[in-house]
N, C-alpha and C positions, 0 to 999 in steps of 0.2 A: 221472865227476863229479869235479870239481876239488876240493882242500882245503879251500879258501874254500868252495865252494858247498857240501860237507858241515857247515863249521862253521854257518852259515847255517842248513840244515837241522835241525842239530842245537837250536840256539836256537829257533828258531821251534818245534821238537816241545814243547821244554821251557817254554814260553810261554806256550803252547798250555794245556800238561798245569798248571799253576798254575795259569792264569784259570780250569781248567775245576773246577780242586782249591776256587776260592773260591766261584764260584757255587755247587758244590755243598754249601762248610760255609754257605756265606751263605741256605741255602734252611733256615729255620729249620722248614716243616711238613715234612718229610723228615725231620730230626733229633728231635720229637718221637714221630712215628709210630714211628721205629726203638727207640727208648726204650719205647717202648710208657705216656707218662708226662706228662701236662701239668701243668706248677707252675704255680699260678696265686696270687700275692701279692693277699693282702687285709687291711684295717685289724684285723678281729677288735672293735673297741672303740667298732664307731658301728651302733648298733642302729636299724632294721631290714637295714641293707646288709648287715655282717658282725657277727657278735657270740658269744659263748662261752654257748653252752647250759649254765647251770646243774647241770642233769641230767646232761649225758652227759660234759660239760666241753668237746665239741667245735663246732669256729666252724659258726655255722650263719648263713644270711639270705638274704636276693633276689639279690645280689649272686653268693652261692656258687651257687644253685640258678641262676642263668644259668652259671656257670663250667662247672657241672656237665654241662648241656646242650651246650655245646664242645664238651667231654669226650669224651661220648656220640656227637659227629657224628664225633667223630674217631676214633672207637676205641680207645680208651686209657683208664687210670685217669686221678682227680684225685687232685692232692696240692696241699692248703693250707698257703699260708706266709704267717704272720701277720706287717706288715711296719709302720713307724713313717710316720706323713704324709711326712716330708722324706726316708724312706728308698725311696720309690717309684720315681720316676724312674730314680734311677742302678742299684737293683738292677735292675728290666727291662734298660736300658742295659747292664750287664755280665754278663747273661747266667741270675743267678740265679734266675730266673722267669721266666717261656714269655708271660706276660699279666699285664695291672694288672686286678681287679675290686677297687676299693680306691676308692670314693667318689669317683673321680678327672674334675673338672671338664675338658672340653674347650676349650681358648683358642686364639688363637693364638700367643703362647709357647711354648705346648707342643707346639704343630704344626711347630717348628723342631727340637725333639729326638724326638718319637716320633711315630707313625700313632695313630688311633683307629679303633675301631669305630663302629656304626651307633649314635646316639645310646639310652642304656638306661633314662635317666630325665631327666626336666626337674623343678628342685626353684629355689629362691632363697632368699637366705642374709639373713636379719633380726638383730637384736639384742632380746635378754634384759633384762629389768633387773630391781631388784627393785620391787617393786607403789609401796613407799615411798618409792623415792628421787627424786621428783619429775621425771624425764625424762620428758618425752613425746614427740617427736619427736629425729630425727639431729642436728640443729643443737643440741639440747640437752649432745651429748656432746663438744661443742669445750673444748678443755684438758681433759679429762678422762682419767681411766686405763683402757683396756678391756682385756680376755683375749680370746685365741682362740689356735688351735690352730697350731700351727711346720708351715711345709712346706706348705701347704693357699692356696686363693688368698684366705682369709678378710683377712688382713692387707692386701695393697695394697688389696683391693675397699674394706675399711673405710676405709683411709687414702684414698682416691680420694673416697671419699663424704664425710668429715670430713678434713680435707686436716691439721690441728692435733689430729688426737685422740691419745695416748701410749697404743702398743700393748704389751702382754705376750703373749709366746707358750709354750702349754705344748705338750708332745706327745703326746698326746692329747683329745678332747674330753672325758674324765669328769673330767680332770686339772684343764682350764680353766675348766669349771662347778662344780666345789670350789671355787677359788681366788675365784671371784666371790662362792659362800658366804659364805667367810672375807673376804670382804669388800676381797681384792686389786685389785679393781677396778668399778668402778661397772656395769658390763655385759661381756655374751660375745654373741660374734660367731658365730654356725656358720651351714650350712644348715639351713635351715626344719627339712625332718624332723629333723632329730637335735633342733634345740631342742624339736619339740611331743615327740619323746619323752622325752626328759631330763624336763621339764615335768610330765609324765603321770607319771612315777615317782615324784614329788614327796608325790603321794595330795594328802590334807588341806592339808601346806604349800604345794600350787601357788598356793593365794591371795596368796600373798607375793610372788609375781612375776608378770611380764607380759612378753610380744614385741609389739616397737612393729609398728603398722600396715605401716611403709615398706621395701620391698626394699632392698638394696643392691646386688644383684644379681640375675640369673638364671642359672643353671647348669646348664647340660645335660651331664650323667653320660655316662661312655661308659668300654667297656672299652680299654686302653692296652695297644696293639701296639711291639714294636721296630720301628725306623726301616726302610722297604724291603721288608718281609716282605710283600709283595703276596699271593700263595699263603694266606699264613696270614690276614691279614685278610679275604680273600673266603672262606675256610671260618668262620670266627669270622662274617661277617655274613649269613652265610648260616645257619647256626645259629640266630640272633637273627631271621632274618626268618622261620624255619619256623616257631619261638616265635609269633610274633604271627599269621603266614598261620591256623597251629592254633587259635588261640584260647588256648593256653596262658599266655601274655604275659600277658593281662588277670588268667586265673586265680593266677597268682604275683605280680601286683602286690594283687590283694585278700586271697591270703595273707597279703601283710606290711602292707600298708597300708590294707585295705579297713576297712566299717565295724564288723566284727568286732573285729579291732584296736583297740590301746593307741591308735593314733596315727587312727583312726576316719577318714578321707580317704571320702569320699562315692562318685567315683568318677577312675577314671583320665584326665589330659585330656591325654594324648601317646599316640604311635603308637612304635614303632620300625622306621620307616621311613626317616628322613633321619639326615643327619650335621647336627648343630646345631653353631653355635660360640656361647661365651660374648658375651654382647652389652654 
């Protein structure tokens, strides 16, 4: 073999041996099994998804108890990592979480930076005000000041709906439903469940406020996969389809949401069976 054709040789081995070094770090369900470890980034601060049990002090909700389920198909422990709205994305993106179970709407914006899972809830996002303040419908809140949450798609959806309304964003939802208290802004903007539970919290006060009739959207929840990770997303929806094949699905959503519950929901009117996008 000639010089030339060794150097050849040589390169192409070493080519070779890199693309096979990337697929291998790029095979993200390999590198959690190996760890024996799934981090799973959640809000912690939007009850019933994630939220901090009083009692134990640790995050508990629907959200986790799907995480958990993962977990389980995987073999591995969970570790929760409580994480800010607009800090979601990018920590998946660089690595520091395995998965988003973090309230996280499916778009298609977001379908350009990360994968999702099989759709995990269908919820729509209304507005708050208080009983007093004379709003009664969306068009009412033109020029006006509203709160919602930084990082969440509550902001364009509001702005889309009311194209003049002046947003504030806090980061978090208990943050933004204070600030309305206080009287920072005429109404807040979230998803339905979190406003009927904030609401429900209220006890006695709830008569002082009201959620307008009108959606502003619909929002189908889904857990947030890094970009490519095919492997890991067919084990993650396969997890969530044995949930529902089981019957379990229904039973954790009457958990957090049935009419046992703060948040008393009648019954479940979604499957987790499809990939939904935000409409």
């Amino acid at each position: 073999m000639s010089l030339f054709s060794r150097r050849l040789l040589t390169q192409a081995l070493i080519a070779t041996g890199l693309l096979a070094a990337q697929v291998s770090h790029a095979d993200q369900l390999d590198d959690i099994k190996k760890k024996g470890e799934l981090v799973v980034g959640v809000l912690g601060t939007d009850e019933p998804n994630s939220f901090i049990d009083p009692r134990t002090r640790e995050i508990i909700g629907y959200e986790v108890d799907l995480a958990r389920a993962i977990a389980a198909r995987l073999g591995v422990k969970l570790q929760i990592k409580q994480l800010a709205v607009a800090a979601r994305i990018p920590e998946l993106q660089q690595g520091h979480v395995d998965l988003l179970a973090a309230s996280l709407t499916h778009n298609k914006e977001r379908e350009a930076v990360i994968d999702f899972s099989l759709t995990t809830f269908v919820t729509g996002q209304k507005v708050l005000v208080k009983a007093d303040s004379g709003i009664q419908n969306l068009a009412a809140l033109t020029g006006k000041k509203v709160v919602t949450i930084k990082g969440g798609t509550q902001e364009p959806n509001i702005r889309k709906a009311v194209p003049q309304v002046d947003v504030v964003t806090f980061d978090t939802g208990p943050q933004a439903f204070q600030a309305l208290q206080q009287g920072k802004g005429v109404a807040f903007v979230n998803d339905e469940v979190s406003l009927l539970d904030q609401h429900a919290k209220l006890g006695a006060a709830s008569s002082q406020y009201r959620i307008l009739d009108q959606n502003i959207s619909v929002e189908p929840l889904a857990i947030g996969i890094k970009k490519g990770e095919k492997r890991l997303k067919a084990e993650v929806d396969a997890a969530l389809t044995g949930l529902e094949k089981g019957g379990e699905a229904d039973k954790l959503f009457v958990k957090w949401y049935g009419p046992e519950t703060r948040l008393k929901f009648p019954k479940r009117t979604f499957k987790i069976d499809s990939d939904k996008v935000e409409s």
